[in-house]
C-alpha positions as CSV (number, residue, x, y, z in Angstrom):
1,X,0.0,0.0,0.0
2,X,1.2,3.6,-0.6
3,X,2.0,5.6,1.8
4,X,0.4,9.0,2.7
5,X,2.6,11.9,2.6
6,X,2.1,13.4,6.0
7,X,0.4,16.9,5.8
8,X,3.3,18.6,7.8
9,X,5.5,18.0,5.0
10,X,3.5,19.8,2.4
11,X,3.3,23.5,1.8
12,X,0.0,23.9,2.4
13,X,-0.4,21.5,5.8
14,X,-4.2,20.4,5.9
15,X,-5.5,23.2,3.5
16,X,-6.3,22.4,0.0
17,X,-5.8,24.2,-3.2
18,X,-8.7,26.4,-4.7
19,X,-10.8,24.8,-7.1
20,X,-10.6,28.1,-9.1
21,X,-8.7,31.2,-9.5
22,X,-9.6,34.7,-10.9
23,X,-7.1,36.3,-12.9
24,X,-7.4,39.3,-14.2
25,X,-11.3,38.6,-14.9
26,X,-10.9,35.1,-15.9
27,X,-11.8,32.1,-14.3
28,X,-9.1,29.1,-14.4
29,X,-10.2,25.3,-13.1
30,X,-8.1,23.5,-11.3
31,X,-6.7,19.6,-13.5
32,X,-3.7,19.1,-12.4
33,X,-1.1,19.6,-9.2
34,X,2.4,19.0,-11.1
35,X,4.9,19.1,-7.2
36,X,4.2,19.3,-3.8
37,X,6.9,19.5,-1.1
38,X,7.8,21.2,2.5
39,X,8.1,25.1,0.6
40,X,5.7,25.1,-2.6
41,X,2.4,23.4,-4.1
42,X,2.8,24.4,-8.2
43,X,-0.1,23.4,-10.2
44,X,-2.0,24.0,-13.6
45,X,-4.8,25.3,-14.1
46,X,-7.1,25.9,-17.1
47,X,-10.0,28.5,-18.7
48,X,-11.5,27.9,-21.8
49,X,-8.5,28.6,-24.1
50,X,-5.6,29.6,-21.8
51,X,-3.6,27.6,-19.0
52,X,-1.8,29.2,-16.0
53,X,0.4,27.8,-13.3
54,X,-0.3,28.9,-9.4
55,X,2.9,28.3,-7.7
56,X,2.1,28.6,-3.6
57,X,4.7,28.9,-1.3
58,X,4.9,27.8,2.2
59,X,1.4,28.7,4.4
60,X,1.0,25.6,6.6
61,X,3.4,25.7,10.3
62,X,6.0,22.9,11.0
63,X,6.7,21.5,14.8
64,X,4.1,24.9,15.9
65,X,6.9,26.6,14.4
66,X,4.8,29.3,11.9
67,X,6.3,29.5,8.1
68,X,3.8,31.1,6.3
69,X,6.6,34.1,6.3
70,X,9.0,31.6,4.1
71,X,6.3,31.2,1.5
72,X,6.1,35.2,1.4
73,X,9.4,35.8,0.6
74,X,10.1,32.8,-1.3
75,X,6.9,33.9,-3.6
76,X,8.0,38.0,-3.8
77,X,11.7,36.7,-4.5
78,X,10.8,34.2,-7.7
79,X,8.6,37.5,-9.0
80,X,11.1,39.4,-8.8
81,X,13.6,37.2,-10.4
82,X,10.8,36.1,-13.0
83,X,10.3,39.8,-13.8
84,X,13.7,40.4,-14.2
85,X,14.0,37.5,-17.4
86,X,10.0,38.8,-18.7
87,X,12.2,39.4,-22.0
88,X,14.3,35.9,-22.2
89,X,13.1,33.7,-24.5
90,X,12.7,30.1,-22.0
91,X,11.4,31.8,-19.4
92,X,7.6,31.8,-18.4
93,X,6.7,35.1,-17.8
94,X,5.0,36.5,-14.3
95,X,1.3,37.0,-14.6
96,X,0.6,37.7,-11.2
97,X,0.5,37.8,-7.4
98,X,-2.1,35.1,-5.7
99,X,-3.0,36.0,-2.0
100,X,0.4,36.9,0.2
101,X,2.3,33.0,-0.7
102,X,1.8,32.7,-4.0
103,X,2.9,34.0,-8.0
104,X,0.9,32.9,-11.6
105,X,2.6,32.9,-14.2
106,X,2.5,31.7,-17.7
107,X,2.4,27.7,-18.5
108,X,4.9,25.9,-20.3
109,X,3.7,23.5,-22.9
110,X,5.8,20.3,-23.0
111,X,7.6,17.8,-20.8
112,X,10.3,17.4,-17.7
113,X,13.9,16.5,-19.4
114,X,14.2,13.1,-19.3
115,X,17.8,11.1,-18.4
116,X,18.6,9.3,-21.5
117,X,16.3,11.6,-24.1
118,X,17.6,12.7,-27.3
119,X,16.4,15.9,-27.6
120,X,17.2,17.9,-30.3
121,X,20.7,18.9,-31.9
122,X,20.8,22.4,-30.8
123,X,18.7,22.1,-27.8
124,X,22.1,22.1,-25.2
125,X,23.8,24.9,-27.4
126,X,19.9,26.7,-27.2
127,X,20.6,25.8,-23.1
128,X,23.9,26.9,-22.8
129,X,22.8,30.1,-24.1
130,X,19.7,30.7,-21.6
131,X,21.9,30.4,-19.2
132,X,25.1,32.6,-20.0
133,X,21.7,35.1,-20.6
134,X,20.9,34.8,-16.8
135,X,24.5,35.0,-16.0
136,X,25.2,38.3,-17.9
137,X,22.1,39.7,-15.7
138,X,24.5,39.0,-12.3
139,X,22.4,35.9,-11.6
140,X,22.7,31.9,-11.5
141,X,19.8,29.2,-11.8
142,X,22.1,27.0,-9.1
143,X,19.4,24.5,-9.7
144,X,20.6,22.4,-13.0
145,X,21.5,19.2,-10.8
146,X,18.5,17.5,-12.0
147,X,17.2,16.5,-15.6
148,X,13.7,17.3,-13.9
149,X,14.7,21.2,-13.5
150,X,14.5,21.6,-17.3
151,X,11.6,21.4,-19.4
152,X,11.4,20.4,-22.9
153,X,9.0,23.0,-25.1
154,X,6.7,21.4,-27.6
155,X,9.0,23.0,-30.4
156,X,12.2,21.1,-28.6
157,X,13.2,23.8,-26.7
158,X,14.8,24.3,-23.3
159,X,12.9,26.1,-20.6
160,X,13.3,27.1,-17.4
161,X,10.3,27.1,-15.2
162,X,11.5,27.0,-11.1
163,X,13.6,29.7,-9.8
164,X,13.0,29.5,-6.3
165,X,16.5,28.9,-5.4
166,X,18.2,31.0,-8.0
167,X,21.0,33.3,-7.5
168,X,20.5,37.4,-7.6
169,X,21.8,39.8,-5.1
170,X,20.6,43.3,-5.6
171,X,23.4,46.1,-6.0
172,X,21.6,48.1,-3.0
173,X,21.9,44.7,-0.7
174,X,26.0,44.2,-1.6
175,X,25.6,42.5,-4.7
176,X,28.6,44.0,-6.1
177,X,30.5,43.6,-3.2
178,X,33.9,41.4,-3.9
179,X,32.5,38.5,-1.5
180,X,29.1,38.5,-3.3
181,X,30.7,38.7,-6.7
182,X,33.0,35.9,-6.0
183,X,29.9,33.5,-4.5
184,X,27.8,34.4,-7.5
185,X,30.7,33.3,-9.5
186,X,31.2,29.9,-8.0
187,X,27.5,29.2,-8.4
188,X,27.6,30.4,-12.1
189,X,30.8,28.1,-12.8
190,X,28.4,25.4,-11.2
191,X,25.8,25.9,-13.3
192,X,28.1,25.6,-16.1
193,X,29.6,22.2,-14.8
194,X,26.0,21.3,-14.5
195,X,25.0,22.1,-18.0
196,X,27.8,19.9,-19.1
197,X,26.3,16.7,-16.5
198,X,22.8,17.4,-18.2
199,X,24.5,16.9,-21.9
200,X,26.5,13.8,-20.5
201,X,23.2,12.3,-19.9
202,X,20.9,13.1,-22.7
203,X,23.5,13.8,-25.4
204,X,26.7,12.5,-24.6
205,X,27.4,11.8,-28.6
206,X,27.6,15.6,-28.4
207,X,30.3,15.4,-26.2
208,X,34.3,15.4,-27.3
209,X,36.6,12.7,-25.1
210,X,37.9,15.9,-23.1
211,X,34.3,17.8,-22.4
212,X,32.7,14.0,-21.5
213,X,35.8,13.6,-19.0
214,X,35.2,17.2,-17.5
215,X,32.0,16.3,-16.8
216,X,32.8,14.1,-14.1
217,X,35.1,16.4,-12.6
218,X,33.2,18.5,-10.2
219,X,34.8,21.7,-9.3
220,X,36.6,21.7,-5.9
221,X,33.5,23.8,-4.4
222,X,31.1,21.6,-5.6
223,X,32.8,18.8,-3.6
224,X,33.4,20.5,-0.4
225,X,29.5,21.4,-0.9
226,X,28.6,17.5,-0.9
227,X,31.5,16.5,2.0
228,X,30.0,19.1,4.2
229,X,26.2,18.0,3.6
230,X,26.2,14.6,3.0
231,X,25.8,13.7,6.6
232,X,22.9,15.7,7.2
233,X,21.1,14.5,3.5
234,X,21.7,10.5,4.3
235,X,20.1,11.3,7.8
236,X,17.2,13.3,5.6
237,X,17.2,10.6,3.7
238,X,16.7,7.8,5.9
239,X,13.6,9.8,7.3
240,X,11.9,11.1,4.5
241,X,12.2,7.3,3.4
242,X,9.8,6.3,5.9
243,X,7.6,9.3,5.8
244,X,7.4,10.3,2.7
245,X,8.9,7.1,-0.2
246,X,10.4,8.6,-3.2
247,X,8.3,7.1,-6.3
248,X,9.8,5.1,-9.1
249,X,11.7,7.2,-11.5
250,X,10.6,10.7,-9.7
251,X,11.9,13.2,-7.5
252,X,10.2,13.7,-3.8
253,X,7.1,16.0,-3.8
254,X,6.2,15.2,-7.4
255,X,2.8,14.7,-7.8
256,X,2.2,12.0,-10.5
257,X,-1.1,12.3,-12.5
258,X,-2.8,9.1,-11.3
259,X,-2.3,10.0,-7.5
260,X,-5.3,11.7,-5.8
261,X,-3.4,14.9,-4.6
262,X,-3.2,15.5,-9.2
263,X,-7.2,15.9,-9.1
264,X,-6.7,18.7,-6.6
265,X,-8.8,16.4,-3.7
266,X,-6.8,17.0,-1.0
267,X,-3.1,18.2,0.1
């Protein structure tokens, strides 16, 4: 028998989704909840000719410890950084603000990046590209690690749809400042190691000798990262395991479209 996922370790706690949204004097149904883990719910919904994605961050406390103010700023934070690519091709844009937790914003046609898919021939170059765009504007995804990050456009193209932990340090906050230049840095190298994984394992005929052996060579940063948390992620792990089972061929909190929390029943 499955297990449930307990409530506590949702975004949304006992509360469910709304059946419907108003948006900018449309009406959007509710079909489909796509992820939902401890900080966000995302899910699609649909009007007669348009689709939408509510993205809600955390609302629900955790150990009578209250986080709705996480799902606040995580929500005003991936506006912002949404708003700040509204001209990049690949990037949904921001439609709008949803109660104090949560953004709409366009919906990607298309599927999740699959390990072992051959996409297209220029869809890393067309990647690569989205990325070094990103970069120039002082930010970095940081988020590349998994196939699942990147979405696959009905025309073949490369997407990216969740910036909730992406790099950007205003100016007026230090951004410029030598230790935040250098830390954007490393994480923009890292995405770039990254992109070169993500080709490895969907296009690795791409690859010369040299670039296929540099992708196995993570940068020194990279490794200390891993040394310094792998403790604390097998103990995560080993807990989640029991709580919460990762699905076949999934990442946690990924809602597949046979489960019950899809129809929007209950979170």
């Amino acid at each position: 028998m499955r297990k449930t996922v307990p409530s506590s370790l949702t975004a949304l706690g006992k509360e469910s989704l709304p059946p419907s949204v108003e948006v900018r004097g449309r009406t959007y149904l509710h079909r489909q909840t796509f992820k939902n883990d401890f900080f966000a719910v995302t899910a699609l919904y649909q009007s007669e000719n348009d689709k939408i994605i509510l993205k809600l961050g955390r609302r629900a406390s955790f150990l009578f410890l209250p986080l709705r103010w996480v799902g606040r700023v995580l929500a005003a934070r991936e506006q912002s950084l949404l708003q700040r690519l509204d001209d990049v091709e690949g990037v949904p844009r921001f439609i709008d603000r949803w109660g104090a937790t949560g953004i709409i914003r366009e919906y990607v046609e298309g599927h999740t990046l699959a390990r072992g898919e051959r996409v297209r021939d220029d869809f890393h170059a067309l990647l690569r590209a989205l990325v070094k765009v990103l970069h120039s504007r002082r930010m970095a995804y940081v988020d590349l690690e998994k196939c699942e990050n990147v979405i696959v456009g009905e025309d073949g193209r490369p997407h990216l749809i969740d910036f909730q932990i992406s790099w950007y340090l205003p100016r007026r906050w230090g951004g410029e400042l030598w230790p935040a230049r250098k830390l954007r840095k490393w994480l923009q190298t890292g995405d770039l190691y990254h992109l070169l994984k993500l080709q490895r394992r969907t296009r690795p005929d791409q690859l010369s000798p040299d670039a296929l052996a540099s992708s196995y060579r993570k940068p020194w940063y990279v490794r200390l990262h891993w040394t310094v948390t792998w403790p604390f992620t097998q103990v995560r792990r080993a807990i989640l395991h029991h709580v919460d089972p990762r699905r076949p061929g999934r990442e946690r909190g990924r809602v597949a479209p046979g489960d019950k929390q899809a129809k929007g029943v209950a979170l």
